[in-house]
C-alpha positions in Angstrom: 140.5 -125.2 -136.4 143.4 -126.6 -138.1 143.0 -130.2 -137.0 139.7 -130.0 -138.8 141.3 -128.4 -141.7 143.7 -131.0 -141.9 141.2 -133.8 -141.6 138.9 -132.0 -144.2 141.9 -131.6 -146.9 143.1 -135.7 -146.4 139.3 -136.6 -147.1 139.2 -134.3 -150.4 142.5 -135.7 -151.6 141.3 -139.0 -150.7 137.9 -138.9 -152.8 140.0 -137.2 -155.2 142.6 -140.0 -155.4 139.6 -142.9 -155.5 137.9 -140.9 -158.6 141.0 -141.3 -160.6 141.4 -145.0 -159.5 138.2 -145.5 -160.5 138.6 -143.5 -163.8 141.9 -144.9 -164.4 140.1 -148.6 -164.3 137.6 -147.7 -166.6 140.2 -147.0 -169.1 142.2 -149.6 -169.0 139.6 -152.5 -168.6 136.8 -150.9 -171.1 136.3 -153.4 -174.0 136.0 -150.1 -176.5 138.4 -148.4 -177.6 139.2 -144.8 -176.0 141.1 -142.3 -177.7 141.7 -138.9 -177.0 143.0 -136.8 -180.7 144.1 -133.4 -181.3 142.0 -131.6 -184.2 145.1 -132.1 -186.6 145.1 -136.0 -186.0 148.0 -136.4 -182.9 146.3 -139.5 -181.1 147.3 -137.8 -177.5 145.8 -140.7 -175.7 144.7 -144.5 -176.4 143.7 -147.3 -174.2 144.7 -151.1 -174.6 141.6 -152.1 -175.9 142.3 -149.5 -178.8 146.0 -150.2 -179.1 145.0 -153.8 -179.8 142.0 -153.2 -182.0 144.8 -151.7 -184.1 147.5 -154.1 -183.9 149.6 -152.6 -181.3 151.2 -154.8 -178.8 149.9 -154.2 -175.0 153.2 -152.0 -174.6 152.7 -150.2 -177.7 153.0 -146.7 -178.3 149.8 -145.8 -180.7 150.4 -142.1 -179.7 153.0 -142.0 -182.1 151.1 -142.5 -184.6 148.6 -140.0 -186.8 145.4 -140.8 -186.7 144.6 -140.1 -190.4 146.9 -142.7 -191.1 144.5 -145.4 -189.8 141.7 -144.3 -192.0 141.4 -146.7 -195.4 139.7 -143.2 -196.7 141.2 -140.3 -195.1 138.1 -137.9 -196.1 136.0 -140.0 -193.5 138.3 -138.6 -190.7 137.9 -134.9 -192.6 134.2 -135.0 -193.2 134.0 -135.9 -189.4 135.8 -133.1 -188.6 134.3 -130.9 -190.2 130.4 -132.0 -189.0 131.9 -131.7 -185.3 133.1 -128.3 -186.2 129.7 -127.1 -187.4 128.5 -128.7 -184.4 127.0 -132.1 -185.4 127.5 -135.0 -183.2 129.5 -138.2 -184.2 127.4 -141.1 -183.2 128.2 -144.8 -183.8 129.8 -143.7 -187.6 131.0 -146.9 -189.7 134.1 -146.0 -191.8 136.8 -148.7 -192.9 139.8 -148.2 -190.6 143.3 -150.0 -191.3 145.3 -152.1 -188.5 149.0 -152.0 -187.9 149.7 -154.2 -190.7 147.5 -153.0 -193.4 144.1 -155.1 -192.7 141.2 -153.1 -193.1 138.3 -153.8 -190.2 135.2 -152.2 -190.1 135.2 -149.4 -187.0 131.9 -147.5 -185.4 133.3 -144.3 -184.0 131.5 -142.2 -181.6 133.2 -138.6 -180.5 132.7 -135.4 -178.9 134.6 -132.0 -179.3 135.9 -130.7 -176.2 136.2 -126.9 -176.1 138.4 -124.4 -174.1 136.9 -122.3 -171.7 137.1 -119.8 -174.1 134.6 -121.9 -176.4 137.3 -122.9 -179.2 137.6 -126.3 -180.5 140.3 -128.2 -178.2 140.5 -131.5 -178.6 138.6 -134.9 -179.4 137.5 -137.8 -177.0 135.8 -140.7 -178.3 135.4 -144.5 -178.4 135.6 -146.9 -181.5 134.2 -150.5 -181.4 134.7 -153.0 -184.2 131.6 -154.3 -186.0 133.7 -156.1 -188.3 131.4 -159.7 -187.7 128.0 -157.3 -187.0 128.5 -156.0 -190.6 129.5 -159.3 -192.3 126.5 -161.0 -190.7 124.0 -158.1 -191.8 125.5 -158.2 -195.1 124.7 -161.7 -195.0 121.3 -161.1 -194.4 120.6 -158.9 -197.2 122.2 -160.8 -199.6 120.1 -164.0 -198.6 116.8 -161.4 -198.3 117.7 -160.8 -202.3 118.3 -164.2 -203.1 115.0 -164.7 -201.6 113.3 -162.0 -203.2 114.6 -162.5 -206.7 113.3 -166.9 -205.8 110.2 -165.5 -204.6 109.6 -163.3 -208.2 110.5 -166.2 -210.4 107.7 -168.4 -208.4 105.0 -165.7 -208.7 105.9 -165.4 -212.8 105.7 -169.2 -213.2 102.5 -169.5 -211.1 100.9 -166.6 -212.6 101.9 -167.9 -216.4 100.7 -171.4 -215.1 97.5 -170.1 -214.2 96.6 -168.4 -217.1 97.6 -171.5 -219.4 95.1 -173.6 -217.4 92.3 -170.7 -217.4 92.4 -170.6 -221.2 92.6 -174.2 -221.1 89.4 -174.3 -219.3 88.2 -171.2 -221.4 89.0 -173.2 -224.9 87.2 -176.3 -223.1 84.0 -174.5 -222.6 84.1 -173.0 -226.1 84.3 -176.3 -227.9 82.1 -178.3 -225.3 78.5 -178.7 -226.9 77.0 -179.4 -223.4 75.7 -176.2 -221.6 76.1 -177.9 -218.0 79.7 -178.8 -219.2 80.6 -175.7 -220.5 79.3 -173.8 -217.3 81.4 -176.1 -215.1 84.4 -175.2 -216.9 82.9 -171.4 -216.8 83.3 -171.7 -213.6 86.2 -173.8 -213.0 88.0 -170.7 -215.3 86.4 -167.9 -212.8 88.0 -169.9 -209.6 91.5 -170.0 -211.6 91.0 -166.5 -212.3 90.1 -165.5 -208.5 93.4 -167.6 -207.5 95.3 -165.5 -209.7 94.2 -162.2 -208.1 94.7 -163.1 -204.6 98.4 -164.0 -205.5 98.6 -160.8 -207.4 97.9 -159.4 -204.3 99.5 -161.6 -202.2 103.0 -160.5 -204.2 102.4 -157.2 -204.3 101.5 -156.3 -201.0 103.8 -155.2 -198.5 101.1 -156.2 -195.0 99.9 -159.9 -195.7 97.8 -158.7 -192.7 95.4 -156.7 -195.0 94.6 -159.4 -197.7 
C-alpha cells in the first residue's frame, strides 16, 4: 500500500543519507591524502589532509591547481599515466612532489583508473602519503650499513695481512731453529695461524654465518 511505500522510500533515503555521512567523514578525517584527477591533470577533488600535505591552507582551493605542476619531475606523473593506461596498477609509487612554496617532499602515491560504463578511461582516484622521515631514516640506514661494510673490509685486510706476517714469522722461526721439537712447535704454531686465516676468509665472505 502506499503507507508502506512511503515508509520503504524514507528508509532508503535514510540509509542513503547515513552512507554519504559516513563517506563524507572518511574524507575529511582520513590522515592520507585523497584526490580525485582528470586524465589531463585537473585535480577535480582533494581532501584537507591533501590540501595541507601541499601547503594549502584548510580553506584552500587545491582544485585550481594542475596536478603536473606538483610533480618536481613531470614525466613521473606521465609514465604513471601511461602504465594505468596499459592497465598496470599504481601501488605505493615514491616520486618527489613539490609543496605550495616550492619544497620538495617525498610522496607514495597509490591510484586507480575509473572507467565509463562504456570501458574508457574516466578519471583518477587515489591517495598519497608522505614518507618524507621513512625515506630519510632508510637512507640513513644504508649509509651507516656502508660505512659498516667498507670498516668491516678494512678490518678483514689488516687481520688477514697481520696474520700472514706472524705465519711467516713463525715459518722463518722454524727454518732457522736447529731444534727439531722447536721447529715442529712453530710448525705447528704456523698451521693454527693459517687455519685462523681460513675461517675468517670464510667468515668474510660468507653471506649465512649459520653455515660456517
Amino acid at each position: 500500500n502506499l503507507t508502506a511505500e512511503i515508509a520503504e522510500r524514507k528508509e532508503a533515503e535514510r540509509a542513503r543519507a547515513e552512507s554519504e555521512e559516513r563517506f563524507r567523514s572518511l574524507y575529511q578525517d582520513s590522515p592520507l591524502g585523497l584526490y580525485r584527477n582528470s586524465l589531463d591533470g585537473k585535480i577535480l577533488a582533494a581532501n584537507p589532509a591533501l590540501r595541507r600535505m601541499f601547503g594549502y591552507p584548510q580553506d584552500g582551493d587545491l582544485a585550481e591547481e594542475d596536478a603536473l605542476a606538483r610533480y618536481q619531475n613531470p614525466a613521473d606523473r606521465l609514465d604513471m599515466i601511461e602504465k594505468l593506461r596499459a592497465g598496470i596498477p599504481i601501488d605505493n609509487l615514491e616520486v618527489p612532489m613539490l609543496r605550495r612554496d616550492g619544497t620538495v617532499f617525498w610522496a607514495s602515491i597509490t591510484t586507480r583508473v575509473v572507467r565509463t560504463s562504456s570501458g574508457d578511461l574516466d578519471y583518477l582516484d587515489g591517495t598519497i602519503e608522505d614518507v618524507t622521515e621513512r625515506r630519510q631514516a632508510r637512507e640513513e640506514i644504508q649509509q651507516n650499513l656502508r660505512e659498516k661494510e667498507v670498516l668491516l673490509r678494512e678490518l678483514h685486510h689488516r687481520t688477514k695481512n697481520n696474520m700472514q706476517v706472524i705465519s711467516s714469522l713463525l715459518a722463518l722461526q722454524a727454518h732457522y731453529s736447529g731444534e727439531p721439537k722447536i721447529s715442529a712447535i712453530f710448525n705447528e704454531m704456523g698451521m693454527r695461524i693459517r687455519s685462523m686465516a681460513m675461517v675468517h676468509e670464510k667468515l668474510y665472505r660468507s653471506k649465512n654465518l649459520a653455515s660456517i
